[in-house]
LUMNUVO-764376 format. One record per residue: x, y, z of N, C-alpha, C in turn; residue in one letter; chain. Coordinates in steps of 0.001 Angstrom, whole numbers. Each point is the difference from the previous one (the first is absolute). Layout:
<rs>
R;X;Y;Z;X;Y;Z;X;Y;Z;a;A $
...
</rs>
This chain:
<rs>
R;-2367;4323;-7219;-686;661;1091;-1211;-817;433;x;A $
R;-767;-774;-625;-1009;-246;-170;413;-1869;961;x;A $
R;918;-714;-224;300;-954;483;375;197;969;x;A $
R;589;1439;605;832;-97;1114;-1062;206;763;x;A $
R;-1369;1242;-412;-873;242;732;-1083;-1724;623;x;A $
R;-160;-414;-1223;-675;-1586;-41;678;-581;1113;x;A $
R;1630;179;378;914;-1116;846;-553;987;1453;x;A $
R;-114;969;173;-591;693;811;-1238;-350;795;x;A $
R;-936;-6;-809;-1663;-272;389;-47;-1404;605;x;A $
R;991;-729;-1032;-49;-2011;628;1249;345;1444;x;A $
R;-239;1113;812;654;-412;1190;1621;-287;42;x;A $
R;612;273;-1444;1394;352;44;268;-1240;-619;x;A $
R;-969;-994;-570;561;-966;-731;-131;-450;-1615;x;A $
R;1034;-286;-575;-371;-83;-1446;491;-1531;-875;x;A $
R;-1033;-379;-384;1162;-1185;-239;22;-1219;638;x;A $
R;-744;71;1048;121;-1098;1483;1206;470;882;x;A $
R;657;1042;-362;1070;883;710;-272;1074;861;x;A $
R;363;-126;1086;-136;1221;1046;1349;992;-397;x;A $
R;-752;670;-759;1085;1400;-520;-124;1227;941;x;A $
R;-920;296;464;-10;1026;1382;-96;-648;658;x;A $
R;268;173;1716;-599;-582;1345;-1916;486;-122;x;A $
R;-526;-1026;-9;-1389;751;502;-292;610;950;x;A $
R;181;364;791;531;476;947;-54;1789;-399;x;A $
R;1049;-31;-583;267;1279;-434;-1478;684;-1169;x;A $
R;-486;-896;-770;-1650;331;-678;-634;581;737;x;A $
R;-16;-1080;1113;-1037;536;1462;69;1683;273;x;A $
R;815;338;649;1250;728;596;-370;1302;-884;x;A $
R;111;-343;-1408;-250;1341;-904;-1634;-88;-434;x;A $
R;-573;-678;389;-1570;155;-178;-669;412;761;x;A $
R;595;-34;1466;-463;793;1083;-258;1291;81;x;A $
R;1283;443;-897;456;1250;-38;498;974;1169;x;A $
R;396;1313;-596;476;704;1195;-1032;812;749;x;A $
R;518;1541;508;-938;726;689;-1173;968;-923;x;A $
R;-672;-293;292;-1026;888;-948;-316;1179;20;x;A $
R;-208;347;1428;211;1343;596;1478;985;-333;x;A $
R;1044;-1016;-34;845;1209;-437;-95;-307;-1477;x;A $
R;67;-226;-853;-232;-647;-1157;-1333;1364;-502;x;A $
R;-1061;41;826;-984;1343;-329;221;1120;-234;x;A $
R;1656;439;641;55;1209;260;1410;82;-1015;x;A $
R;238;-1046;-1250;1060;284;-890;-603;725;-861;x;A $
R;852;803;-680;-403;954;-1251;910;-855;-960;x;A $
R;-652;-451;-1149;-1325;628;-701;-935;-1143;469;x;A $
R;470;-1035;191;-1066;-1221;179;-882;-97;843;x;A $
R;-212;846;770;-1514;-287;981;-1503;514;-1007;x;A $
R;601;798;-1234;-1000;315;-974;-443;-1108;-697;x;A $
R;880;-954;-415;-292;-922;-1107;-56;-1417;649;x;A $
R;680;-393;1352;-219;-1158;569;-299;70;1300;x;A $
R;-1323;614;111;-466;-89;1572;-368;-1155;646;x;A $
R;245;-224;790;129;-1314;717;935;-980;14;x;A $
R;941;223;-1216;1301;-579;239;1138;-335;1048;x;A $
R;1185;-827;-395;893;879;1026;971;-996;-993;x;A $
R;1416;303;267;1128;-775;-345;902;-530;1066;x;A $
R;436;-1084;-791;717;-1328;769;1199;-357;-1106;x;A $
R;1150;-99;855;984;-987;-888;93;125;-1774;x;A $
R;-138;1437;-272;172;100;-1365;-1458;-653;-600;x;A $
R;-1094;352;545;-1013;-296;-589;-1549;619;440;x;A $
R;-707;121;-480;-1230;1046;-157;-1125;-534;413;x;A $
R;-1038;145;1116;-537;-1481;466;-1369;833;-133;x;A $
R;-1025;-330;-407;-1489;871;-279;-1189;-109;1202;x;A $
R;327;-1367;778;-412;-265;1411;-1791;-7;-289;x;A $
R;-131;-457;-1200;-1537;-195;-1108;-730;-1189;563;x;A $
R;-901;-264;-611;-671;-1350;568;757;-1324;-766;x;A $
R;962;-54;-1041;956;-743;-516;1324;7;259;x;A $
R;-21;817;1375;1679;104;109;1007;80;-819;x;A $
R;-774;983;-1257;968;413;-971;1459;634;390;x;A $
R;1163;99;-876;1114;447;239;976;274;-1293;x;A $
R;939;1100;-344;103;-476;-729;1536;582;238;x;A $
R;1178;297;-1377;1366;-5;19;-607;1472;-1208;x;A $
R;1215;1208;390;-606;967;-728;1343;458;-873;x;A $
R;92;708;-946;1482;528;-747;-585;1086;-683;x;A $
R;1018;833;83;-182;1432;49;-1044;627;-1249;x;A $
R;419;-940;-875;-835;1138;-1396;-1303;-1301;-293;x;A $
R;-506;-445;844;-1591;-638;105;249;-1532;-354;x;A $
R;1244;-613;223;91;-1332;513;-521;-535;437;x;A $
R;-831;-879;-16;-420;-1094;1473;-117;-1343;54;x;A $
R;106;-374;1199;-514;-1341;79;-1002;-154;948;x;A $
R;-1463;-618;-403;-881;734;943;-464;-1592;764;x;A $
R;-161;-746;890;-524;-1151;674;-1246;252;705;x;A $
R;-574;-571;-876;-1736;-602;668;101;-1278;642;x;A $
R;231;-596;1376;-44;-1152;-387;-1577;-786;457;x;A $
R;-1137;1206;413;-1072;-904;-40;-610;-541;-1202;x;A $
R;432;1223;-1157;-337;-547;-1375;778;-862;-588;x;A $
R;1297;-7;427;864;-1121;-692;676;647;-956;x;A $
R;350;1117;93;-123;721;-1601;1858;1166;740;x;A $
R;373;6;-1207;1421;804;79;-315;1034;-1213;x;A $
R;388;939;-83;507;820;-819;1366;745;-572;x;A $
R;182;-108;-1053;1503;989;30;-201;772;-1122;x;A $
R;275;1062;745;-92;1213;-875;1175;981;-558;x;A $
R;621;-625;-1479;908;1147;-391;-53;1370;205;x;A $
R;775;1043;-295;-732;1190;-648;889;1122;-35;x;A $
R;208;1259;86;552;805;-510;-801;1329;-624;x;A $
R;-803;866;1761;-392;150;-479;1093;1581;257;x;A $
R;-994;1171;-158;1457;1083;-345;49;577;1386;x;A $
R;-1105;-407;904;226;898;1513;704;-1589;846;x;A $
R;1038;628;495;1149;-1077;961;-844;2;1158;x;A $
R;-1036;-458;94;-485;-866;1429;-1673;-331;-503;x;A $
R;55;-823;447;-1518;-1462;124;-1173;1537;780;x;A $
R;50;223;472;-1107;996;137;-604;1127;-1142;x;A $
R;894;-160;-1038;-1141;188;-1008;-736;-790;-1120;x;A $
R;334;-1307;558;-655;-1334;-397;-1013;-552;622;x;A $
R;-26;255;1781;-983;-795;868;-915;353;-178;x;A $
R;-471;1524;-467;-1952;-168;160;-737;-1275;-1338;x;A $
R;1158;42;-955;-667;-945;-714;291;-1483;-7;x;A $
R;1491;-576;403;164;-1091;-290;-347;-816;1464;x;A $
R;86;522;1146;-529;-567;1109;-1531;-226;-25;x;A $
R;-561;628;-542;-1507;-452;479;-346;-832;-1141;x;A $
R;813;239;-1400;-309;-981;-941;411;-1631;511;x;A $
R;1415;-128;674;189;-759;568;-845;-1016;988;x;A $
R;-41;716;845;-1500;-305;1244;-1137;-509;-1139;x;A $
R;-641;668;-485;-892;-551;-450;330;-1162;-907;x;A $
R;796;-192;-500;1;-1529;-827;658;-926;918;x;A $
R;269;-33;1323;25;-382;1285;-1595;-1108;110;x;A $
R;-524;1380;393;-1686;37;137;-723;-1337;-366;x;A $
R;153;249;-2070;-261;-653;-955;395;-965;-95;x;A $
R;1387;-398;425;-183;-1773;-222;-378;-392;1256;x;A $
R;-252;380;1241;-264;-851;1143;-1912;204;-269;x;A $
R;-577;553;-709;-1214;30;-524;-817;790;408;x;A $
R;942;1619;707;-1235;816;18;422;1387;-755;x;A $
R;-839;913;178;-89;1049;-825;1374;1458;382;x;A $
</rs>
């Protein structure tokens, strides 16, 4: 998870290999509509300001975070102003990431924060 997310952040390439079109990085970093995206249940509670694109979760942050989500608190989370990927096993006993986001998203963000050197 963690390499595929890494082949992700470098713009779809791994290797000296263009394994995605960059193109398509772009495309899902943009993200989708936000406005309708506000008015989904349950997620306008736990990811306000979001929206989704192309099978992916875009935070529309000052790092153009994004990440890949799976049902029982999976993730793959992309910082790429920090440079930084995450992947997150897990299992937890409620079947959806919204009873994971108040804590692992902002824990996220903030070690974002921390390596680009602020608080």
């Amino acid at each position: 998870m963690a390499r595929f997310g890494e082949m992700m952040r470098n713009g779809g390439r791994h290797g000296g290999i263009q394994v995605v079109p960059e193109a398509v990085g772009g495309d899902i970093q943009r993200g989708g509509d936000r406005e309708r995206f506000a008015s989904a249940e349950p997620f306008r509670a736990t990811l306000p300001g979001w929206s989704y694109r192309s099978h992916w979760w875009v935070s529309h942050d000052e790092h153009g975070s994004y990440m890949a989500r799976g049902v029982y608190g999976q993730c793959i989370y992309i910082d790429p102003v920090a440079e930084m990927v995450i992947a997150r096993t897990g299992s937890h006993p409620v079947g959806s990431s919204v009873a994971n986001d108040p804590i692992t998203l902002p824990a996220f963000a903030a070690l974002g924060r921390l390596l680009v050197g602020g608080a």
